[in-house]
C-alpha positions in Angstrom: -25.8 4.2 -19.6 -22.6 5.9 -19.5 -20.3 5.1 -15.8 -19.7 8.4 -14.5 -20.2 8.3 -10.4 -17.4 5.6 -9.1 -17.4 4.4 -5.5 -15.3 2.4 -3.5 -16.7 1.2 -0.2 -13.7 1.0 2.5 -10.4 2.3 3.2 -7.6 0.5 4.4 -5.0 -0.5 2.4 -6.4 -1.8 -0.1 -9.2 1.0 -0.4 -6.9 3.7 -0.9 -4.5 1.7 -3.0 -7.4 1.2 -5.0 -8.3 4.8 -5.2 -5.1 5.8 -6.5 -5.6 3.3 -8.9 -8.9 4.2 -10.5 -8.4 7.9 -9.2 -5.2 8.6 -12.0 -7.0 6.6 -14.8 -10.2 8.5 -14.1 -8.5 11.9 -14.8 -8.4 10.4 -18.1 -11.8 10.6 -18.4 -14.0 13.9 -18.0 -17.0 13.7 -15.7 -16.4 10.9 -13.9 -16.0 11.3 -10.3 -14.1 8.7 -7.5 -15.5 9.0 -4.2 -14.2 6.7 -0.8 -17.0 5.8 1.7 -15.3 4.7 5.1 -16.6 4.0 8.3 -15.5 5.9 11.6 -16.0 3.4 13.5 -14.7 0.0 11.8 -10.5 -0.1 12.5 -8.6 -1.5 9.9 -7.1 -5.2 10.0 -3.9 -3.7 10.1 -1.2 -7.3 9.7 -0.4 -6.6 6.3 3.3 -4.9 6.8 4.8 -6.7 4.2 5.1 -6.1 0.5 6.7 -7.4 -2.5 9.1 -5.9 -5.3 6.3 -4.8 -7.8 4.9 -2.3 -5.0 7.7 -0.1 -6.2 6.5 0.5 -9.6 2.9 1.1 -8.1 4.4 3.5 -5.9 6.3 5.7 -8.2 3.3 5.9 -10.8 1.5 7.5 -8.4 4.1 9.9 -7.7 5.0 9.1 -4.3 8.2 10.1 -3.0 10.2 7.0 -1.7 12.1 9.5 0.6 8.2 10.6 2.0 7.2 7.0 2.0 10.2 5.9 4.1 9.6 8.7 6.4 6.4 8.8 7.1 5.4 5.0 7.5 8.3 4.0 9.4 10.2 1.4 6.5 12.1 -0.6 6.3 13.7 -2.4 3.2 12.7 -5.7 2.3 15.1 -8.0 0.2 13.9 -11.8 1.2 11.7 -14.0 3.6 14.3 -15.7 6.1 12.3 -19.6 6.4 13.8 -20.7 9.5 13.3 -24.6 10.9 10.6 -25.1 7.5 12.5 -28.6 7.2 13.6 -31.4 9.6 15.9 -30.0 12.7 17.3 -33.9 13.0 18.3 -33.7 9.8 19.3 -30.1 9.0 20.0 -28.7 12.0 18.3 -26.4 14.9 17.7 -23.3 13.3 17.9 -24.1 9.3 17.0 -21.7 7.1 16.8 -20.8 3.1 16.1 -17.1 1.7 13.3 -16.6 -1.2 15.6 -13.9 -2.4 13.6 -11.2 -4.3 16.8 -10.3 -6.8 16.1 -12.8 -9.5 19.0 -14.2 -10.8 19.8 -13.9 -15.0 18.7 -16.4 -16.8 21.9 -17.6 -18.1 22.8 -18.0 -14.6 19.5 -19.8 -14.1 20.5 -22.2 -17.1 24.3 -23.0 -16.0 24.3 -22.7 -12.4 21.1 -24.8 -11.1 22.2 -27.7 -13.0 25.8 -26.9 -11.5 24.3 -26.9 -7.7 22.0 -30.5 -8.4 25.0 -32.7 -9.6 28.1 -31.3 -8.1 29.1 -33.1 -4.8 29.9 -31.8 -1.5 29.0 -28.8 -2.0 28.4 -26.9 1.3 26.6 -23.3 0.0 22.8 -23.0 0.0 21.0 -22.9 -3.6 20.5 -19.4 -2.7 23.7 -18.6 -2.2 24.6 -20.3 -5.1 22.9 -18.2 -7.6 22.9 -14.4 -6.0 24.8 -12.3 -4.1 21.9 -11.3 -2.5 21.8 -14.1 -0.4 25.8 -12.4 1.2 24.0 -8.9 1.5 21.0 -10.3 3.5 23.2 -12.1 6.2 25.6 -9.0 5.8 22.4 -7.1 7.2 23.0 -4.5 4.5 20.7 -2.5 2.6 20.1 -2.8 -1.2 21.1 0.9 -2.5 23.2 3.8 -1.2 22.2 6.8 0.3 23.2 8.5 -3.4 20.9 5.9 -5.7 18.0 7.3 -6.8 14.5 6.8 -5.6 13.2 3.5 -6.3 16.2 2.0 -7.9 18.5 0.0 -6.7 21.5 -2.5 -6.5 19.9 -5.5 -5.5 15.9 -5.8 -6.3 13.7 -4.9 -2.8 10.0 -4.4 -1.2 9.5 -3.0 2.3 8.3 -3.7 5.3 5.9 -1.1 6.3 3.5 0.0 8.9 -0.1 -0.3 7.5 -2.5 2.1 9.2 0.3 5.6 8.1 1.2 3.2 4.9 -3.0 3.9 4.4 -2.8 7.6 5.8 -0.1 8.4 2.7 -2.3 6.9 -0.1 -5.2 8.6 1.2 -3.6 11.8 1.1 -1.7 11.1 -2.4 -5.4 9.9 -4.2 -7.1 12.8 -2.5 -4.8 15.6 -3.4 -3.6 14.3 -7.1 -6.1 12.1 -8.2 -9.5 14.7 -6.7 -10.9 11.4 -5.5 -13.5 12.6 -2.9 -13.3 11.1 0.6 -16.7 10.7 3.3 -17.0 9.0 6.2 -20.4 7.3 6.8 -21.8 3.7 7.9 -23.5 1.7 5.5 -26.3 0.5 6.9 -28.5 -1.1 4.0 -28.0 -1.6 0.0 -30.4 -1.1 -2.5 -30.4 -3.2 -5.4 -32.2 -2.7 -9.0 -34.6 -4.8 -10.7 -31.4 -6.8 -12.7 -30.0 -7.5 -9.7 -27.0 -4.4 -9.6 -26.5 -2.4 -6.9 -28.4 0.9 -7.6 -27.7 2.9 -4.2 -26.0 3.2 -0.6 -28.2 4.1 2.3 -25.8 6.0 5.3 -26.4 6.5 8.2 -24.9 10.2 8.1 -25.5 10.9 4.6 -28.5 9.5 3.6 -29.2 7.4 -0.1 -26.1 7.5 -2.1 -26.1 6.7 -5.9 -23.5 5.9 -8.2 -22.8 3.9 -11.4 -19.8 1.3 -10.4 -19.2 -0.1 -7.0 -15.8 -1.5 -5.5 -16.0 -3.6 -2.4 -12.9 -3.1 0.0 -14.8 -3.5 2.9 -12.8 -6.2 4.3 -13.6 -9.7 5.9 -16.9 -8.2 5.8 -17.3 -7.4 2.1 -20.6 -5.8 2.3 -21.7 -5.5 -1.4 -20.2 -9.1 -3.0 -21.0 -11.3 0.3 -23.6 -9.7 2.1 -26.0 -8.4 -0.6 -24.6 -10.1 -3.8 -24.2 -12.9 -2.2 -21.5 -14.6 -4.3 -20.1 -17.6 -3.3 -17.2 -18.2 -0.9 -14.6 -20.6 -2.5 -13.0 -22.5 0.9 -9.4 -24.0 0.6 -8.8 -24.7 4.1 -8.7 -28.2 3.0 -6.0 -27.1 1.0 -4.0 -24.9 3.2 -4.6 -25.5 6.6 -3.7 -22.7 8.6 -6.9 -20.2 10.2 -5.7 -18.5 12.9 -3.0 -15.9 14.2 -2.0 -13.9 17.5 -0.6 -10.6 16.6 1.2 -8.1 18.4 3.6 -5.1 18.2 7.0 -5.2 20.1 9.2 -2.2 20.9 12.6 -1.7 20.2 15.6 0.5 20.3 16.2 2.5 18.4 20.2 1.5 17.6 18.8 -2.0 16.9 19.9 -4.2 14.3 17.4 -4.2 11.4 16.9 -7.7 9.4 16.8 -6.5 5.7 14.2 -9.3 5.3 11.2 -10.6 6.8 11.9 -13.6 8.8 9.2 -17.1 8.7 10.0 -19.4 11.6 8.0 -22.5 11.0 6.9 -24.2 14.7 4.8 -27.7 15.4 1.4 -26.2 13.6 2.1 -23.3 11.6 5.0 -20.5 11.5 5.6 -17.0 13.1 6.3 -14.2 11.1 8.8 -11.6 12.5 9.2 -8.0 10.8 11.5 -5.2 11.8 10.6 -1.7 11.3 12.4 1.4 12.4 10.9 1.0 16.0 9.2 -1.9 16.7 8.7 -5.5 15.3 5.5 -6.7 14.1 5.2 -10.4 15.2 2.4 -12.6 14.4 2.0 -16.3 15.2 0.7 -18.1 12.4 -1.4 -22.0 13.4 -4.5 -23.9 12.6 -6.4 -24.5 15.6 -7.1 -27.6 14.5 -3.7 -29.1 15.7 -3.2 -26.5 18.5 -5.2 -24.7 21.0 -5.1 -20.9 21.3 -3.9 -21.3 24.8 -1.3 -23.7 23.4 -0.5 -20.8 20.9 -0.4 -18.0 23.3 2.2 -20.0 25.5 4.4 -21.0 22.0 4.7 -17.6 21.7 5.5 -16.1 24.6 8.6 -18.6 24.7 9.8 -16.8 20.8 9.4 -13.4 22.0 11.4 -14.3 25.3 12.4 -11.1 27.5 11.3 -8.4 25.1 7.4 -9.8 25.4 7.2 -8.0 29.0 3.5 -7.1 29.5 2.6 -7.1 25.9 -1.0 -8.3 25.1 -2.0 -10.8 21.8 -4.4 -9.9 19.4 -6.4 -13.2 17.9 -7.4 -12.9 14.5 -9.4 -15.6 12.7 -8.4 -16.5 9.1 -11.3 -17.9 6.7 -8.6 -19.1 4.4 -10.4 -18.5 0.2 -11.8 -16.5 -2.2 -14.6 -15.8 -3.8 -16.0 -18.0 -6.9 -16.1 -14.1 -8.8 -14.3 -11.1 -8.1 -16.6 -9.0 -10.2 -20.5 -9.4 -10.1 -22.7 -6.8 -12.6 -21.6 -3.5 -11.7 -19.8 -4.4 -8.3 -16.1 -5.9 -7.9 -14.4 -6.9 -4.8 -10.5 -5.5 -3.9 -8.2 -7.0 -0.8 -9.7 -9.2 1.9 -13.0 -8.6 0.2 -11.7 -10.7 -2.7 -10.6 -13.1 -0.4 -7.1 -14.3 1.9 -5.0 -17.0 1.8 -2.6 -16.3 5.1 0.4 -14.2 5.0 3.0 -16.2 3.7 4.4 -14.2 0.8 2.8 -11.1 1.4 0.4 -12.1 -1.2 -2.6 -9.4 0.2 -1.0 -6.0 -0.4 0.1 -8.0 -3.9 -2.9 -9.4 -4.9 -5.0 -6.3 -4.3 -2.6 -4.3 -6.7 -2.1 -7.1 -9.1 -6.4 -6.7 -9.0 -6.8 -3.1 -9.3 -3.6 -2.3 -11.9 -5.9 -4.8 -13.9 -9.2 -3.7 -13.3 -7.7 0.1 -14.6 -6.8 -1.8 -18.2 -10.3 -1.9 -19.0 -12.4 -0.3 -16.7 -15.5 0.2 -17.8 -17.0 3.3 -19.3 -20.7 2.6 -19.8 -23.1 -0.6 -18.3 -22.9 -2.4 -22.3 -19.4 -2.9 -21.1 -19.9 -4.3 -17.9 -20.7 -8.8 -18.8 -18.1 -8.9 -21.2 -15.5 -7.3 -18.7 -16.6 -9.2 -15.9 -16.2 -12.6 -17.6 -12.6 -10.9 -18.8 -11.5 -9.8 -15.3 -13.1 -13.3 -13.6 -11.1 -15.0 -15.9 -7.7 -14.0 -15.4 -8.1 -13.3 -11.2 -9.9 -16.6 -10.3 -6.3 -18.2 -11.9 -4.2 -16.2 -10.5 -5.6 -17.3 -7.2 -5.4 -20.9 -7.9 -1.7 -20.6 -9.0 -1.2 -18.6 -5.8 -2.6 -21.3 -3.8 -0.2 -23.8 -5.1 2.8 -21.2 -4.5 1.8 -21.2 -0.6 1.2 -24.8 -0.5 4.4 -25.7 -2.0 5.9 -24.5 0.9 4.7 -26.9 2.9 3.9 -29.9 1.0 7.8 -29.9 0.7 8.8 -30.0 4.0 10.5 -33.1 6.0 9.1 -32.1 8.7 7.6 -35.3 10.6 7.4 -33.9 14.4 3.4 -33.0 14.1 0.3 -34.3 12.6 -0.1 -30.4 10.9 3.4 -31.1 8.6 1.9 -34.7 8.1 -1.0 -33.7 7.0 0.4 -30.8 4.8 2.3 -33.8 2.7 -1.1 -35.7 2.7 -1.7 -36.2 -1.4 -5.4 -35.6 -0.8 -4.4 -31.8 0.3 -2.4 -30.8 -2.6 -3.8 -29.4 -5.4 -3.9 -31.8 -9.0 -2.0 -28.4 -10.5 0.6 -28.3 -8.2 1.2 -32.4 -8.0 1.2 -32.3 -12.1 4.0 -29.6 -11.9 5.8 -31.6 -8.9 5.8 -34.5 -10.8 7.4 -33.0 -13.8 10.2 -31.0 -11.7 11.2 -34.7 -10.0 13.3 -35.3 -13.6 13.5 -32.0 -14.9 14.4 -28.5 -13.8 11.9 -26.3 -13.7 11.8 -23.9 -16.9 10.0 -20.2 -17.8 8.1 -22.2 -20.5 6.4 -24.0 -16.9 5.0 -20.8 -16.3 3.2 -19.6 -19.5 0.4 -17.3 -18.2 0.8 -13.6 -17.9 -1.0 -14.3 -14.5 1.4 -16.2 -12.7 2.1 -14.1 -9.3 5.2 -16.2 -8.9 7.3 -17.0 -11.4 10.1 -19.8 -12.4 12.7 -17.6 -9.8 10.1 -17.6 -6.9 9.5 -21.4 -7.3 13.4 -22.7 -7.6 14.6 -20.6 -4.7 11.8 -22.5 -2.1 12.0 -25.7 -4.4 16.0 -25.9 -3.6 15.6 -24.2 -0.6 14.4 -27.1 0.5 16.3 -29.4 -1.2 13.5 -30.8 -3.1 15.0 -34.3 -5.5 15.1 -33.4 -8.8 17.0 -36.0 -11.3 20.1 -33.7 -12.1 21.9 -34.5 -15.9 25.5 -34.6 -16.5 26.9 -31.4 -16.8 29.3 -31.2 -20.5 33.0 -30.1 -19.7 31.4 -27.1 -21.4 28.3 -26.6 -19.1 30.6 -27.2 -16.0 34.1 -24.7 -17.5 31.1 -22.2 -17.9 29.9 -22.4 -14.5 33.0 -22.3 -12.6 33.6 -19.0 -14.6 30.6 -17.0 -13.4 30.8 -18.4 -10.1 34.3 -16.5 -10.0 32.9 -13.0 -11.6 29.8 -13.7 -8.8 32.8 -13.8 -6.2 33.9 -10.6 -7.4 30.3 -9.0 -7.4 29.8 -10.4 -3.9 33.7 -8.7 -2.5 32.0 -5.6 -4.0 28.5 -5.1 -2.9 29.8 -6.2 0.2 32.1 -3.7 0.8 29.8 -0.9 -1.3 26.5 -1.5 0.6 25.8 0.4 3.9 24.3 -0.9 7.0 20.7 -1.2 7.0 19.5 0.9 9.5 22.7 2.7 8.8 21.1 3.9 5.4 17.5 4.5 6.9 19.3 7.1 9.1 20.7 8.9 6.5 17.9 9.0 4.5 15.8 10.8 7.5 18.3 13.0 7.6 19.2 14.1 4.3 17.1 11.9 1.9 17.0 10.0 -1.5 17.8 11.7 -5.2 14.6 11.9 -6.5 14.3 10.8 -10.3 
C-alpha cells in the first residue's frame, strides 16, 4: 500500500522542525499530504533555548531568513558553553572555567599544537586558548560575523540561543506556507490500532476518526503513539547520568546589557545551572538529581546565583526521566524530540538530536508499507548509537571532574556508572591523543574536536611524546600567525549586542 496521508502528532519544536523536514521532501512526491495535529490545551516544555552549529544548515534549507529568525525569536549568537567551577576550586581556583568552543580548529593545528600544549611546561593559556582564537572573541564578548557577512556565514563557526515557543511560531509558519503542510488543532483522545499491530487511525475530540498511512510521535514526555499505545520500551540511564530534576525560570534584563556570546554551565554541589542571554531576558535553569539534594535545598542554591535580579520571580520544577527508547521507529510509527527520549541539557543535545533524527528519517522515508521493516531496522540502527555515543559525550563531563566536595561528583567518577564505551576510549586517550580515526561512525554527534576541548579543558592526563625540533619549530610558527589572527578578529569583530542592534535595524545580506 502506497504512504500517501503523513501525520505528525505535536508541535513544539521539534513538531514543526519536523514538519519542515518531511514537509520539503514531500513536495517531491505528488499526493502525499503532511498534516500537524496539536493540542490547544497541552503548552509546550519550552527549556530548549539552545542550539548547536549544524542548526544553521537546517535553517537555511528551509529558507529561513537569518535576519527574520534573529528578529522574531529574540537571538542571540552562540559561539561556546562557558563550564564554570566543573573541576576542583582548591585546586583551580573559585570560578574556573574552560570553553567547548564550537569553531573547530584545522587539523594540522590539531596535529602540532595538542601535542605542543601536553608536554611544554609552564605554560599558563587554557587548551582552548591554545588552539583558536575563538576562545579571545568569546571573553572579548564579540560576535562571530559583521553586520556586512552574509546570512548564515561567518568568521568564527556559531549556533544561537533562542527563545523556543516564537523559535516554534517561525517554523510553523515557514512549513505551513512553503512546504503546504496542513495544520489542526484537536486532542487525541484514543488510538486505533490494526490487526498487525500499526496504528490505523486517530480519534479527536473535535474532529472525529482521523486516518493516515505514517505516524510521527512528537508528542513530548508523553509520547502518545510509541509509549502509550505501542508500548515500546523505555531504555533508563539514570544510573548512568545522574541528574532528574531542574527549576527553571526567566529573568528580565536591560536592554543595554552585556550579552555573553555563549551559553554559560556553572557546575554546583549536585548538578550545574545553566545561564542563557537573549536580547531581553536570561533563561536560567538549575540543573540537580534529587537524590543528593532536596528541591527545597535547590530552590534556596538558586536564589543565592540569581542574587538581586531574582526579585519576586517564581521556579518552575520540571522532572527529567533521563533515556530513550529501546526503538525510535515501531511499524508505521516513529518517535521525534522528547518522544524519542532526553538526556538533560548539557550540550543542547534535544534541538540536535531531533534534527539529526528527522534530516535522517527524510533520506529514506518511506513511500509504501513493503518499505516500512527494512527501514525501521535501518533508522533503529544508526539512532539507538548515536544515543549511546551521546551518552558517553555527557558523561564525560563529569566522570572527569576533580571535584571531591559532594557524594553527586563522587559518585559521577564511580567506575560502575561509566559506560564500558566510554572507559574503553578513556583508557586509550591516558597514552595517546585522541585521533579522527577514534571516531569512525558517520553517527557520532560529537566528534574528535568536541571531545579534546572538554578532555583538556579539564586537564585530563594523557602520556604526552616528545615533540621533534621539527614538531616544536612548526608549532611555535602557527602559534605566531594565530597571534596575528587573534590582533585581527579582535579588532574586526563588533560587540555582541552591538551587532544584534544593527541587524534590527538594518539587517543581514541575504545569500
Amino acid at each position: 500500500m502506497d504512504i500517501k496521508k503523513v501525520v505528525i502528532l505535536g508541535g513544539g519544536t521539534a513538531g514543526w522542525m519536523a514538519a519542515n523536514h518531511i514537509g520539503k521532501e514531500m513536495l517531491k512526491r505528488p499526493g502525499v499530504s503532511v498534516t500537524l495535529i496539536e493540542s490547544p490545551d497541552i503548552p509546550p516544555i519550552g527549556v530548549g533555548e539552545g542550539t548547536v552549529p549544524d542548526i544553521r544548515k537546517t535553517l537555511a534549507s528551509f529558507g529561513i531568513s537569518e535576519t527574520d529568525f534573529i528578529k522574531e525569536c529574540d537571538v542571540t549568537f552562540k559561539q561556546s558553553i562557558k563550564f564554570v567551577n566543573w573541576m576542583d576550586k582548591d585546586k583551580h581556583g573559585e570560578n574556573n572555567f574552560y570553553h567547548h568552543l564550537f569553531d573547530a580548529p584545522h587539523p594540522q593545528d590539531i596535529k602540532d599544537l595538542t601535542p605542543h600544549w601536553l608536554c611544554t611546561e609552564n605554560l599558563t593559556n587554557s587548551y582552548a586558548e591554545h588552539l583558536s582564537s575563538q576562545h579571545l572573541i568569546c571573553e572579548a564578548g564579540l560576535a562571530p560575523k559583521g553586520i556586512t557577512t552574509p546570512e548564515y556565514q561567518g568568521d568564527l563557526a556559531y549556533a544561537y540561543h533562542l527563545n523556543a515557543g516564537k523559535f516554534a511560531q517561525l517554523l510553523a509558519k515557514n512549513a505551513k506556507e512553503k512546504f503546504a503542510v496542513t495544520h489542526l488543532f484537536a486532542n487525541v483522545v484514543d488510538v486505533n490500532l490494526a490487526s498487525d499491530g500499526s496504528i490505523s487511525s486517530l480519534l479527536t475530540d473535535k474532529l472525529g476518526q482521523l486516518d493516515f498511512d505514517f505516524y510521527i510521535d512528537c508528542s513530548g514526555f508523553e509520547s502518545l503513539l510509541i509509549d502509550k499505545t505501542l508500548k515500546v520500551p523505555f531504555v533508563d540511564v539514570s544510573d548512568t547520568l545522574l541528574i532528574n530534576s531542574a527549576l527553571v525560570v526567566q529573568v528580565p534584563t536591560q536592554a543595554d546589557s552585556d550579552i555573553p556570546p555563549y551559553t554559560i554551565a556553572t557546575a554546583h554541589q549536585a548538578g550545574w545551572i545553566w545561564d542563557i542571554a537573549l536580547t531581553n531576558r536570561r533563561g536560567v535553569g538549575f540543573v540537580y538529581s534529587d537524590s543528593y539534594m532536596s528541591d527545597e535545598e535547590a530552590s534556596l542554591k538558586l536564589d543565592h546565583y540569581l542574587g538581586d535580579s531574582k526579585q519576586d520571580l517564581s521556579y518552575r520544577k520540571i522532572p527529567m526521566k533521563v533515556g530513550y527508547r529501546e526503538k525510535f521507529w515501531h511499524k508505521n510509527c516513529l518517535a521525534l524530540g522528547l518522544a524519542q527520549g532526553f538526556l538533560e541539557p548539557l550540550e543542547a543535545t534535544s534541538i540536535l538530536l531531533t534534527d539529526f533524527s528527522a534530516k535522517y528519517l527524510t533520506q529514506r522515508f518511506p513511500s509504501c508499507t513493503s518499505q516500512l521493516e527494512s527501514l525501521e531496522q535501518r533508522f533503529n540502527h544508526a539512532m539507538v548509537y548515536a544515543w549511546e555515543r551521546v551518552v558517553d559525550f555527557i558523561k564525560l563531563h563529569y566522570c572527569l571532574s576533580d571535584r571531591c566536595d559532594s557524594p553527586f561528583w563522587l559518585a559521577n567518577k564511580d567506575i560502575k556508572t561509566i559506560p564500558d564505551s566510554l572507559q574503553k576510549k578513556l583508557k586509550l586517550w591516558q597514552d595517546f591523543t585522541p585521533v579522527r580515526d577514534d571516531f569512525f561512525s558517520q553517527f557520532e554527534v560529537f566528534y574528535l574536536e568536541n571531545f579534546l576541548f572538554v578532555l583538556y579543558g579539564m586537564n585530563y592526563n594523557t602520556q604526552p611524546y616528545k615533540n621533534t625540533t621539527e614538531e616544536t619549530k612548526r608549532s611555535l610558527e602557527r602559534l605566531k600567525v594565530r597571534g596575528n589572527i587573534d590582533l585581527y578578529l579582535k579588532e574586526k569583530l563588533p560587540n555582541h549586542r552591538e551587532l544584534l542592534n544593527k541587524i534590527k535595524e538594518f539587517g543581514l545580506q541575504s545569500i
